[in-house]
PQR file of N, CA, C, O and H, with PARSE charges and radii, in Angstrom:
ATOM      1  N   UNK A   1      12.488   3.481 -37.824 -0.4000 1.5000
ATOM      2  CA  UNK A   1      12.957   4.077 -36.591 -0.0000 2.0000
ATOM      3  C   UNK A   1      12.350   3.331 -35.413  0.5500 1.7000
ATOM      4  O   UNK A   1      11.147   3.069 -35.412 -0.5500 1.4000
ATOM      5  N   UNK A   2      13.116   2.995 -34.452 -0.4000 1.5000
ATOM      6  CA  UNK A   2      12.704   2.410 -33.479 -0.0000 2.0000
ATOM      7  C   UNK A   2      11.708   3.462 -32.368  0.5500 1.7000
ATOM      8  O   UNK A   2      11.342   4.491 -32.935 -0.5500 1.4000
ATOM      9  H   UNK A   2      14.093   3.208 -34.453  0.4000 1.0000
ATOM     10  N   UNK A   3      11.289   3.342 -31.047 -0.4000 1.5000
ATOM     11  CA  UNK A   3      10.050   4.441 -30.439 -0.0000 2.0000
ATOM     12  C   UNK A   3      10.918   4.124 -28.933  0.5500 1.7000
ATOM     13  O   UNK A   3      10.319   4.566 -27.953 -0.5500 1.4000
ATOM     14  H   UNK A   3      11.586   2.506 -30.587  0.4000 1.0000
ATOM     15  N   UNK A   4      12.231   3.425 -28.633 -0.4000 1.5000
ATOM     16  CA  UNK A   4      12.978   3.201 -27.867 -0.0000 2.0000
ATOM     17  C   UNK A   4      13.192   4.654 -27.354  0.5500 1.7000
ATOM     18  O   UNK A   4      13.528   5.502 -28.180 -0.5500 1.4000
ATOM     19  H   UNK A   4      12.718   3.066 -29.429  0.4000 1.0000
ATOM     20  N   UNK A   5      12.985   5.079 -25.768 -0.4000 1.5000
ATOM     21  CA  UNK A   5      13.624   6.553 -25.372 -0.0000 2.0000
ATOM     22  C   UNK A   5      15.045   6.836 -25.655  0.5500 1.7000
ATOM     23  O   UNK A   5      15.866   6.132 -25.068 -0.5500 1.4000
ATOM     24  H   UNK A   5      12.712   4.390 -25.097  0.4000 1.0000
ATOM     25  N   UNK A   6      15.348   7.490 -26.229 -0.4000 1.5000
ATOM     26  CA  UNK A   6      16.732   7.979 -26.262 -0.0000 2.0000
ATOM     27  C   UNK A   6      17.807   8.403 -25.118  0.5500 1.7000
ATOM     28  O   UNK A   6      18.819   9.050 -25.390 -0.5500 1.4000
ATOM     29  H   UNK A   6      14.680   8.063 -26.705  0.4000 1.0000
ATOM     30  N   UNK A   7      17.477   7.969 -23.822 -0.4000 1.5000
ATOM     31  CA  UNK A   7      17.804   9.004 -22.697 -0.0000 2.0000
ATOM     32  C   UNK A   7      18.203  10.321 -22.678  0.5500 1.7000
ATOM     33  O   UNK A   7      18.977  10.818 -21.859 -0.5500 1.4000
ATOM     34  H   UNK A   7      16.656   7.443 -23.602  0.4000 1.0000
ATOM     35  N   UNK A   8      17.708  10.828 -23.513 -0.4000 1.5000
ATOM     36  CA  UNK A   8      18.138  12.126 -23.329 -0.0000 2.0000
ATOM     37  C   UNK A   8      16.813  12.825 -23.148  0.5500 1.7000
ATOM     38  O   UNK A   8      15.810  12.719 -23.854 -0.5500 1.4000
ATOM     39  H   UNK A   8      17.079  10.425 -24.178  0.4000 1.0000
ATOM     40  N   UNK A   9      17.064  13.820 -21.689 -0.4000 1.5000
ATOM     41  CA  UNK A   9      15.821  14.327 -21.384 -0.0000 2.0000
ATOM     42  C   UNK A   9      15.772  16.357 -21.428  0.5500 1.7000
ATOM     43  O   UNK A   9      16.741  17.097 -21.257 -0.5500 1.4000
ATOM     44  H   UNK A   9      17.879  13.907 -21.116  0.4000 1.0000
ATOM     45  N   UNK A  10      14.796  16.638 -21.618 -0.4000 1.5000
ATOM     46  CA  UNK A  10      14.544  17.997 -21.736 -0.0000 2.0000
ATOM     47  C   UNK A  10      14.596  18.772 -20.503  0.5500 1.7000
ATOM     48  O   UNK A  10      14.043  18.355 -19.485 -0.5500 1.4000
ATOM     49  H   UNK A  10      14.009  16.037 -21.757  0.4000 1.0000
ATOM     50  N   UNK A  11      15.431  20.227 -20.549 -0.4000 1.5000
ATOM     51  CA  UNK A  11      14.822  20.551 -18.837 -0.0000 2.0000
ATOM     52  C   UNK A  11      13.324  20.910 -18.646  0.5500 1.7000
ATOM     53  O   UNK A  11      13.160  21.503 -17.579 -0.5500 1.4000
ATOM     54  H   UNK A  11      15.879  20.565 -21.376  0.4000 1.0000
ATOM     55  N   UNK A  12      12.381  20.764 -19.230 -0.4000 1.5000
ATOM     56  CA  UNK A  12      11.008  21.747 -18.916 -0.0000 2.0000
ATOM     57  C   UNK A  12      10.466  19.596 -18.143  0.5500 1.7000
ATOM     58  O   UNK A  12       9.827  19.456 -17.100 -0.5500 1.4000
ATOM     59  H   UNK A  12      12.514  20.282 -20.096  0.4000 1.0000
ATOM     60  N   UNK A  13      10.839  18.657 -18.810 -0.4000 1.5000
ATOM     61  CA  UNK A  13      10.353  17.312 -18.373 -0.0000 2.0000
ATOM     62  C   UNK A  13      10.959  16.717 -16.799  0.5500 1.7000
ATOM     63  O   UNK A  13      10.415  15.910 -16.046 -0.5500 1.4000
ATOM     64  H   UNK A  13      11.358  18.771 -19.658  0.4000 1.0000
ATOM     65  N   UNK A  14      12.305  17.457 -16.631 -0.4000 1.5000
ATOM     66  CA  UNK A  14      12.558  17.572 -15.628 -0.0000 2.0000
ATOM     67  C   UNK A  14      12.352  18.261 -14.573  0.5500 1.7000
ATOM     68  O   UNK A  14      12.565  17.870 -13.425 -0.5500 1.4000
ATOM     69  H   UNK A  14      12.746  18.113 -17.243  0.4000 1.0000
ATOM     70  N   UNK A  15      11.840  19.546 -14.965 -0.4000 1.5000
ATOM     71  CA  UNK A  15      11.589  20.626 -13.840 -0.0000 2.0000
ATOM     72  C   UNK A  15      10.139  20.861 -13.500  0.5500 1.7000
ATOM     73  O   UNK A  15       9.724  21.562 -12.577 -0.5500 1.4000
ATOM     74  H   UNK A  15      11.667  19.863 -15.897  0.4000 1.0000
ATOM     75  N   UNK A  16       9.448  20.199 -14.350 -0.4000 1.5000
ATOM     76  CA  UNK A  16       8.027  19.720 -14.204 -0.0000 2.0000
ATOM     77  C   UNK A  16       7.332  18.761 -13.072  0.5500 1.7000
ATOM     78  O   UNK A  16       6.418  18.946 -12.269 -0.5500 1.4000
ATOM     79  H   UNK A  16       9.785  19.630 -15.100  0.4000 1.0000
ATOM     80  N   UNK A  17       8.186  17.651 -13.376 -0.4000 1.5000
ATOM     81  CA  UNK A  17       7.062  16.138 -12.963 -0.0000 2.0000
ATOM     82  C   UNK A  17       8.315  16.595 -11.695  0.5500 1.7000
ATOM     83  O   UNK A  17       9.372  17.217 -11.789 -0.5500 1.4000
ATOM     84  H   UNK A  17       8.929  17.501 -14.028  0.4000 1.0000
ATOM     85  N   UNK A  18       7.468  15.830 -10.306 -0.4000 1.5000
ATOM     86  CA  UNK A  18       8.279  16.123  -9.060 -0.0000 2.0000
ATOM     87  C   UNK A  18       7.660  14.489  -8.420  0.5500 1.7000
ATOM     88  O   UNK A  18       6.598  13.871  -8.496 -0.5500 1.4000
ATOM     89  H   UNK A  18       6.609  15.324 -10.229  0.4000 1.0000
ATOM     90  N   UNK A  19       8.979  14.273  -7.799 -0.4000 1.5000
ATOM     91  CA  UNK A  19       8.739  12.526  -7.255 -0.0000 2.0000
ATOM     92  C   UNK A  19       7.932  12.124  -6.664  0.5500 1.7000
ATOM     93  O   UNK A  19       8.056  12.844  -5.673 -0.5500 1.4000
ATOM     94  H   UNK A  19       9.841  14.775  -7.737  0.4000 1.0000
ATOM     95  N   UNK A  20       6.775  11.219  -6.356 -0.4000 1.5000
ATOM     96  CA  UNK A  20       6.059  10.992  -5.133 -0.0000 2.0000
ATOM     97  C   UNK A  20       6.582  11.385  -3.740  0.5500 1.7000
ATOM     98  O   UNK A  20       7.742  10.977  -3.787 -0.5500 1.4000
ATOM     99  H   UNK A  20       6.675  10.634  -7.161  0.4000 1.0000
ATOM    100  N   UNK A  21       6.487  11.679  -3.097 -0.4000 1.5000
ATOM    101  CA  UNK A  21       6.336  11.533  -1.604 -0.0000 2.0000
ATOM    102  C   UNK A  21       6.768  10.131  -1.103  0.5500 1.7000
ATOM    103  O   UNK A  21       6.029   9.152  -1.200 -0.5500 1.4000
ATOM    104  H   UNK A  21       5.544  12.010  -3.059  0.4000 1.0000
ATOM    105  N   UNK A  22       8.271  10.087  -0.445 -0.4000 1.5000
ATOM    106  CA  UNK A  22       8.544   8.845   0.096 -0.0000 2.0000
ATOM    107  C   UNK A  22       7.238   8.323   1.051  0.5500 1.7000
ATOM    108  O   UNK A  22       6.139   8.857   1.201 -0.5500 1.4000
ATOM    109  H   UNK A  22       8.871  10.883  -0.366  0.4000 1.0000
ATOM    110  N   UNK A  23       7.766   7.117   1.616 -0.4000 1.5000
ATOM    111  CA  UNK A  23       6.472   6.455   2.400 -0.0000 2.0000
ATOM    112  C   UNK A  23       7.052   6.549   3.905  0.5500 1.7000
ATOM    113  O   UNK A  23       6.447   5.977   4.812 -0.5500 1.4000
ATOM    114  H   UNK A  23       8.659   6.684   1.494  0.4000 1.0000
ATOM    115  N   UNK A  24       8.037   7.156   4.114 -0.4000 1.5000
ATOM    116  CA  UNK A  24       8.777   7.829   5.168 -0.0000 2.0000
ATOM    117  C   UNK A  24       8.180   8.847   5.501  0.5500 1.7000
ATOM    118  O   UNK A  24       7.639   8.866   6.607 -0.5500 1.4000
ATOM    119  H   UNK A  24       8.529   7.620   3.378  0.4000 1.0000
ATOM    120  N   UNK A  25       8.104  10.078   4.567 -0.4000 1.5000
ATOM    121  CA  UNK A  25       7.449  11.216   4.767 -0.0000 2.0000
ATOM    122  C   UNK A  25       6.107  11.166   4.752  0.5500 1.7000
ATOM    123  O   UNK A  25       5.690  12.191   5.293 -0.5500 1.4000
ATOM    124  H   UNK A  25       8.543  10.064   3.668  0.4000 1.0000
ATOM    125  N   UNK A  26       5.173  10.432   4.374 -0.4000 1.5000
ATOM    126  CA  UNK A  26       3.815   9.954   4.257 -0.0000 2.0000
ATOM    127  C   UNK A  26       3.278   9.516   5.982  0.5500 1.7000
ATOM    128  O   UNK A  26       2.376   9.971   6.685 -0.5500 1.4000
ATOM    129  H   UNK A  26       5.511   9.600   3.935  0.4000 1.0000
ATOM    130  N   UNK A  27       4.153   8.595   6.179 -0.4000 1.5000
ATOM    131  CA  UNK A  27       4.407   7.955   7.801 -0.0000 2.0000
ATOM    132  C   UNK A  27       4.196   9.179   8.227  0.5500 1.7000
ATOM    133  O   UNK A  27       3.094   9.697   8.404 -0.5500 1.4000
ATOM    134  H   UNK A  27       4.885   8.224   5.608  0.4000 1.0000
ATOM    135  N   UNK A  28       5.037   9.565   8.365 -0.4000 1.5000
ATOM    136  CA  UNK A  28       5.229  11.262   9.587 -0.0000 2.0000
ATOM    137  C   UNK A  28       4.051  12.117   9.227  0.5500 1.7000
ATOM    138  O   UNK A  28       3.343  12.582  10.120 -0.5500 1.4000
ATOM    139  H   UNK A  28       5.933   9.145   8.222  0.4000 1.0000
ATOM    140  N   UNK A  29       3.842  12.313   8.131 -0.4000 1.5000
ATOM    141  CA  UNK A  29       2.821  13.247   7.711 -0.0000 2.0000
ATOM    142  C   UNK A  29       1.033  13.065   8.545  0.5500 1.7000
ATOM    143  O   UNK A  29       0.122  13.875   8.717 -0.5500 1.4000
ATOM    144  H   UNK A  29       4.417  11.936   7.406  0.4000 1.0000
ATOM    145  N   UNK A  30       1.214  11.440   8.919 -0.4000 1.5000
ATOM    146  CA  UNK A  30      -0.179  10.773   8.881 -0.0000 2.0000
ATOM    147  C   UNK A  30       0.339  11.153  10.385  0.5500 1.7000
ATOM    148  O   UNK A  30      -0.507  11.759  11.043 -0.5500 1.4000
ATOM    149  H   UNK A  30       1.954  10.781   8.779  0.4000 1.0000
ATOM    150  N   UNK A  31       1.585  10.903  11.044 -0.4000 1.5000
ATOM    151  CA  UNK A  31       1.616  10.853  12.429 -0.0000 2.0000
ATOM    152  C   UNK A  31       1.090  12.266  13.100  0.5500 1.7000
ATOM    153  O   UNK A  31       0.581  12.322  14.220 -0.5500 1.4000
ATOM    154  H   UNK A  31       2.273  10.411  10.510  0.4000 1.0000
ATOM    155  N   UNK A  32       1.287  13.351  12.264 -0.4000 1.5000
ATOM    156  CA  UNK A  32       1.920  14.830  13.076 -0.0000 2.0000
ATOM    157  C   UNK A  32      -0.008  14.751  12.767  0.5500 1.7000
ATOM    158  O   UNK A  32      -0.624  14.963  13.811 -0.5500 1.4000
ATOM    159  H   UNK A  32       1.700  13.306  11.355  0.4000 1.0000
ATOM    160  N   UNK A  33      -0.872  14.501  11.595 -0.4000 1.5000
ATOM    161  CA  UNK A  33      -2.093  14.637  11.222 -0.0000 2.0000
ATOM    162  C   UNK A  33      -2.992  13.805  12.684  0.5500 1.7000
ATOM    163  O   UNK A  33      -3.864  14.340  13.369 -0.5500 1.4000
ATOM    164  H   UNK A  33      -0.371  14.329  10.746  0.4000 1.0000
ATOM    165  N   UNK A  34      -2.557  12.682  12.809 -0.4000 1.5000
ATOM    166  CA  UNK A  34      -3.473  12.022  13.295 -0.0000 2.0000
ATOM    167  C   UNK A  34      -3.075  12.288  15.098  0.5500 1.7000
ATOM    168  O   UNK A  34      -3.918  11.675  15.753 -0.5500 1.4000
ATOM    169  H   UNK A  34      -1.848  12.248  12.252  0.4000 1.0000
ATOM    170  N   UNK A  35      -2.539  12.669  15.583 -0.4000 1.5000
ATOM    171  CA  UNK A  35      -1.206  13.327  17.173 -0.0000 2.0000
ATOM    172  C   UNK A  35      -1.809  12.506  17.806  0.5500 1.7000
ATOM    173  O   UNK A  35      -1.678  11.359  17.378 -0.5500 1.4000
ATOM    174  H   UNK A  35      -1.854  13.167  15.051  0.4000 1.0000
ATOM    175  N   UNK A  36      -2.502  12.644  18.769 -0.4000 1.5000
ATOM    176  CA  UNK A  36      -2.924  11.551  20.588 -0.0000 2.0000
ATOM    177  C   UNK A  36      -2.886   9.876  20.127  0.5500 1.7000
ATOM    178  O   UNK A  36      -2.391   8.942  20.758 -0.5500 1.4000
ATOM    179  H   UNK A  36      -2.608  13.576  19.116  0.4000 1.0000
ATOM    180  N   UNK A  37      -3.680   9.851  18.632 -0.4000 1.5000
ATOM    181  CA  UNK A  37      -4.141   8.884  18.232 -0.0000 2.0000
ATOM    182  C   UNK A  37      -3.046   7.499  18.268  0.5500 1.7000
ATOM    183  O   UNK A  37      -3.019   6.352  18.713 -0.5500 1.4000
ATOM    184  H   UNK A  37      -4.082  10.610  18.120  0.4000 1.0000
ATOM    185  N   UNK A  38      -1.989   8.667  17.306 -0.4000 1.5000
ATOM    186  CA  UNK A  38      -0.374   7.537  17.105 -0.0000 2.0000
ATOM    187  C   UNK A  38       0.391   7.334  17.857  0.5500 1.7000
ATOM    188  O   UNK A  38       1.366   6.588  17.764 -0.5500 1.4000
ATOM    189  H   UNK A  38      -2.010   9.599  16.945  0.4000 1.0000
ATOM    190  N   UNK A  39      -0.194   8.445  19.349 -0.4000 1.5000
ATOM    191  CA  UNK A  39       1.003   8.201  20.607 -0.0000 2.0000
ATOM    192  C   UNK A  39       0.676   6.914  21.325  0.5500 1.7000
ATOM    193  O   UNK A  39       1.417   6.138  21.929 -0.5500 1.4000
ATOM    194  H   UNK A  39      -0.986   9.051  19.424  0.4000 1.0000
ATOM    195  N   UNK A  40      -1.352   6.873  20.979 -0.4000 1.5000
ATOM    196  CA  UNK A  40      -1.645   5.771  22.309 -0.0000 2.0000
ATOM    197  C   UNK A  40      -1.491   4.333  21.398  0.5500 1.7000
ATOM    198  O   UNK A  40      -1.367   3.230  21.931 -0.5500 1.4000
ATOM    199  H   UNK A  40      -1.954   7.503  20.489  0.4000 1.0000
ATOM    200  N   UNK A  41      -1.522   4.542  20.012 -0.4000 1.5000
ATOM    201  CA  UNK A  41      -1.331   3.396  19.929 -0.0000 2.0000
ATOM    202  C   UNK A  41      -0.048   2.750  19.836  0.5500 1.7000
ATOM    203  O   UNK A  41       0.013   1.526  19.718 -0.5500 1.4000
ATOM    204  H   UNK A  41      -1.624   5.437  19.579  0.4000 1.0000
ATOM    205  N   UNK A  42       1.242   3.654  19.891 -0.4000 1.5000
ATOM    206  CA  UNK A  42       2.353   3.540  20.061 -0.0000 2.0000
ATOM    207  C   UNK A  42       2.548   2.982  21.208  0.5500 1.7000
ATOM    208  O   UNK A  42       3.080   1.872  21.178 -0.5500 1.4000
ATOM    209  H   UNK A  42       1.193   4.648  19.987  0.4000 1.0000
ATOM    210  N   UNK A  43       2.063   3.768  22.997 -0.4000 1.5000
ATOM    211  CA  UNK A  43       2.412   3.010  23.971 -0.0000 2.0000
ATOM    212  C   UNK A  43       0.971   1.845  24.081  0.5500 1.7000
ATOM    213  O   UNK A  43       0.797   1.409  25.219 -0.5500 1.4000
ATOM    214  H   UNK A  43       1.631   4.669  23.021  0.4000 1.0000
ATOM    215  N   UNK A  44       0.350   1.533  23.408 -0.4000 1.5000
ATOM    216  CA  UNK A  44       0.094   0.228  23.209 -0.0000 2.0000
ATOM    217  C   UNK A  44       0.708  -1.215  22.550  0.5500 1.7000
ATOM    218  O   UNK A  44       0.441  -2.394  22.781 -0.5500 1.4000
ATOM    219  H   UNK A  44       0.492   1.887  22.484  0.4000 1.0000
ATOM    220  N   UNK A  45       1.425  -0.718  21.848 -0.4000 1.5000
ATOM    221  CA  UNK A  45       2.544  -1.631  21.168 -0.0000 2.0000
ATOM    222  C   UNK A  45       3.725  -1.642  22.137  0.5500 1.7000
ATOM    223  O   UNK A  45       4.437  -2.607  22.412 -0.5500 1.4000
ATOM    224  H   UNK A  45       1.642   0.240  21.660  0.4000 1.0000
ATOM    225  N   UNK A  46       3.776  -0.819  22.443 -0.4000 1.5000
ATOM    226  CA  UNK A  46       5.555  -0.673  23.372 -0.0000 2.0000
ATOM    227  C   UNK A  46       5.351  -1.378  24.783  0.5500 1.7000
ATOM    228  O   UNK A  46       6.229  -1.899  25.471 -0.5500 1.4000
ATOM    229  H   UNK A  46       3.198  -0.035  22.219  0.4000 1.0000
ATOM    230  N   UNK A  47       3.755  -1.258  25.102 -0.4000 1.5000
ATOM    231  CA  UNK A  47       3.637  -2.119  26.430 -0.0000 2.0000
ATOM    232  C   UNK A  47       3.281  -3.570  25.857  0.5500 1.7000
ATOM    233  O   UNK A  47       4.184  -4.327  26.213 -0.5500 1.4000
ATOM    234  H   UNK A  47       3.043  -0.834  24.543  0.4000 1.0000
ATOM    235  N   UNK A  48       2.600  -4.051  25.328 -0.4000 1.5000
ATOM    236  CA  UNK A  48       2.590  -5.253  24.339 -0.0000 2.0000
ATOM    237  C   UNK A  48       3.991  -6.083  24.477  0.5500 1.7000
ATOM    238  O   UNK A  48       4.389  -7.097  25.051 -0.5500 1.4000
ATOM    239  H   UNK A  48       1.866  -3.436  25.040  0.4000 1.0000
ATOM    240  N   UNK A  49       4.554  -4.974  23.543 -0.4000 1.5000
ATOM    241  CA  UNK A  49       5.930  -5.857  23.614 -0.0000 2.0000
ATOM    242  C   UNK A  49       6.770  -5.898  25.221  0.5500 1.7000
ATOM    243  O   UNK A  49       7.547  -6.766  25.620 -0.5500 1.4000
ATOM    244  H   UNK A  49       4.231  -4.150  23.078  0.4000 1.0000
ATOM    245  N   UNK A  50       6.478  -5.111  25.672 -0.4000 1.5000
ATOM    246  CA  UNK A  50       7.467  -5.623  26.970 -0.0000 2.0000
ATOM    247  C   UNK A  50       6.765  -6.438  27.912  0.5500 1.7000
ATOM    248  O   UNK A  50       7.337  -6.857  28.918 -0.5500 1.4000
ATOM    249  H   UNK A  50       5.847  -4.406  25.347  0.4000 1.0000
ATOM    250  N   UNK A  51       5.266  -6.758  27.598 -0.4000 1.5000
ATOM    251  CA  UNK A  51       4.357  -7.754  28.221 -0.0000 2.0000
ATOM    252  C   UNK A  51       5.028  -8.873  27.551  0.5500 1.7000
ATOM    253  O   UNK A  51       5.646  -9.546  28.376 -0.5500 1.4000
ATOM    254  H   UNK A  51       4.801  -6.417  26.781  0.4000 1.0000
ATOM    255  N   UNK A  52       5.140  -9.364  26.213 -0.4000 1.5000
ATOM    256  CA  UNK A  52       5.189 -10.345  25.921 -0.0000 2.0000
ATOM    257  C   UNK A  52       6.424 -10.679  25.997  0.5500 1.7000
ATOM    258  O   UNK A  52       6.535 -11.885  25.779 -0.5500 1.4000
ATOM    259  H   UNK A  52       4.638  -8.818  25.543  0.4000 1.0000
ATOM    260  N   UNK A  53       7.454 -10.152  26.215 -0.4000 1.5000
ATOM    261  CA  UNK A  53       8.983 -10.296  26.838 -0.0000 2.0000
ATOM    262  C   UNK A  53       8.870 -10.639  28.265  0.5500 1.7000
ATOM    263  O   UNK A  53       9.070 -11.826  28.524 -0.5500 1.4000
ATOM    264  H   UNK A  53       7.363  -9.172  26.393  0.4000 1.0000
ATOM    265  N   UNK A  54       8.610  -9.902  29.184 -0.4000 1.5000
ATOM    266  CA  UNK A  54       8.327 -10.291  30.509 -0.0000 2.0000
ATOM    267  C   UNK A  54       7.590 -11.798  30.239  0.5500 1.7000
ATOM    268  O   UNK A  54       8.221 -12.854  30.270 -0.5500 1.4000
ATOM    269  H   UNK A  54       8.448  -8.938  28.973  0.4000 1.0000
ATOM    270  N   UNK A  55       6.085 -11.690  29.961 -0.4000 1.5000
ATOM    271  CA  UNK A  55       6.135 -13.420  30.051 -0.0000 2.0000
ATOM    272  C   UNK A  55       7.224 -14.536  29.249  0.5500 1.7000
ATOM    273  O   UNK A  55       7.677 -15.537  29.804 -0.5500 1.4000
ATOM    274  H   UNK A  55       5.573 -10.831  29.936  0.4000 1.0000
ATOM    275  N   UNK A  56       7.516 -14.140  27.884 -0.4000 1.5000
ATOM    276  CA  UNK A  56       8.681 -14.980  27.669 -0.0000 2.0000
ATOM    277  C   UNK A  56       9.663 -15.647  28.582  0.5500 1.7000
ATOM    278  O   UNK A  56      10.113 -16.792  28.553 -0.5500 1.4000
ATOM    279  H   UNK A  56       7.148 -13.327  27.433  0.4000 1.0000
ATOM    280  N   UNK A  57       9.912 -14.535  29.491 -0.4000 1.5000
ATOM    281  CA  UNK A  57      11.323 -14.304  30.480 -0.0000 2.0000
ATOM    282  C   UNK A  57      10.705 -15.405  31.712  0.5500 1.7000
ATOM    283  O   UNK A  57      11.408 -16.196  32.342 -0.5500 1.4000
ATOM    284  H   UNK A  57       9.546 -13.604  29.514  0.4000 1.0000
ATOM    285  N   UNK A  58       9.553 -15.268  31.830 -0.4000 1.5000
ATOM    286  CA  UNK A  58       9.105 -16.278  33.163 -0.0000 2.0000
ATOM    287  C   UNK A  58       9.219 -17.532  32.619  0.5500 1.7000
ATOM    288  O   UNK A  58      10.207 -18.232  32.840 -0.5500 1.4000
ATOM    289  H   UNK A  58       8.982 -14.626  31.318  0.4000 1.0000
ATOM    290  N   UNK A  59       7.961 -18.015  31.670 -0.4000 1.5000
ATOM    291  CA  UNK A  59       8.515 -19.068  31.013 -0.0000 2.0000
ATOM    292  C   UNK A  59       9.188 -19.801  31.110  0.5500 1.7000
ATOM    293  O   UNK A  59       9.065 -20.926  31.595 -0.5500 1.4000
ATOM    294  H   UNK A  59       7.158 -17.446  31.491  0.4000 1.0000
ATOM    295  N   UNK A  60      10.501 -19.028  30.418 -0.4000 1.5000
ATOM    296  CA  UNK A  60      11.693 -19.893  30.084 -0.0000 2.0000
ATOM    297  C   UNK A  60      12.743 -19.663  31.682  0.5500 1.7000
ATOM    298  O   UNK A  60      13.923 -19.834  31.376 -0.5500 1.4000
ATOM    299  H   UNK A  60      10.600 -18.114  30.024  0.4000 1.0000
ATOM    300  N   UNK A  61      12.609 -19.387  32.969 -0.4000 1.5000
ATOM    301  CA  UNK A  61      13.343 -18.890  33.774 -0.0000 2.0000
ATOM    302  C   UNK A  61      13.590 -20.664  34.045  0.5500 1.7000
ATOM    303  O   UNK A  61      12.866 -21.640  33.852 -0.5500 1.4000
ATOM    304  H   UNK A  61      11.650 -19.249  33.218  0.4000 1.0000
ATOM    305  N   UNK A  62      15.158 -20.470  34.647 -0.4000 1.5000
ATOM    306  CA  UNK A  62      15.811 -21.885  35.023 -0.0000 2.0000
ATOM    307  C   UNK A  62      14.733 -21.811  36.701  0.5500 1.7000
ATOM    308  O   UNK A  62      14.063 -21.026  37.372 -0.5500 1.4000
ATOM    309  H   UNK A  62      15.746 -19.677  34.804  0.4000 1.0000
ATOM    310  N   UNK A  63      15.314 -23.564  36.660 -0.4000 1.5000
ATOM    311  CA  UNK A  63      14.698 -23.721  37.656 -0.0000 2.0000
ATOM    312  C   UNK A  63      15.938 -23.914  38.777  0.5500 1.7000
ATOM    313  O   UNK A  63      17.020 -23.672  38.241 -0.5500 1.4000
ATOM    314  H   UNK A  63      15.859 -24.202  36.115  0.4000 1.0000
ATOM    315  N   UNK A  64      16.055 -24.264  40.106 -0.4000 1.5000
ATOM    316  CA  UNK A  64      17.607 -23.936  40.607 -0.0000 2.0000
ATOM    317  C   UNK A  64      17.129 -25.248  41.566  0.5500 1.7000
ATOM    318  O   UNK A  64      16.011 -24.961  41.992 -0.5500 1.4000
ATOM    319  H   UNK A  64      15.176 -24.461  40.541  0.4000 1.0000
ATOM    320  N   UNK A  65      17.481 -26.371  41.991 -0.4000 1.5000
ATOM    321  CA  UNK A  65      17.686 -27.797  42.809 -0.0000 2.0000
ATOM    322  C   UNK A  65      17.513 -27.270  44.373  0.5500 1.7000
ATOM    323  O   UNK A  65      18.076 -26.245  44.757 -0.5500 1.4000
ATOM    324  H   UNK A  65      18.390 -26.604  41.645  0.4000 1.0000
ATOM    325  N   UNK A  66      17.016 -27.749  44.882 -0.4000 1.5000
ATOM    326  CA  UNK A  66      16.775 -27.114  46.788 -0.0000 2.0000
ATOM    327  C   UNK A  66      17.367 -28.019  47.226  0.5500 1.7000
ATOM    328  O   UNK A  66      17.527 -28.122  48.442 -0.5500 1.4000
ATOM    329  H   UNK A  66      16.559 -28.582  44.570  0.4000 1.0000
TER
END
């Protein structure tokens, strides 16, 4: 006899074991846990990025002939 699963499953094996916790819901979970912490470092990233867009934008700005 082979030890290959048969797919066939029992309901007590199904109604038992319950899935991990996506890493979606983990995210949020840590956010709502950790509150002021994930806002400031949120508008630290969000100003970041529009710092480093704004200088991009100078940078590369045309120059125009006088």
């Amino acid at each position: 006899m082979s030890s290959e699963p048969t797919g066939i499953e029992t309901s007590t094996d199904s109604a038992t074991s319950t899935p991990p916790p996506s890493f979606v819901k983990q995210a949020m979970r840590n956010m709502v846990r950790k509150g002021s912490k994930s806002l400031f470092h949120l508008g630290l990233t969000a100003a970041g990025f529009i710092g480093f867009i704004l200088v991009v934008a100078w940078l590369g700005r045309p120059t125009l002939p006088q």
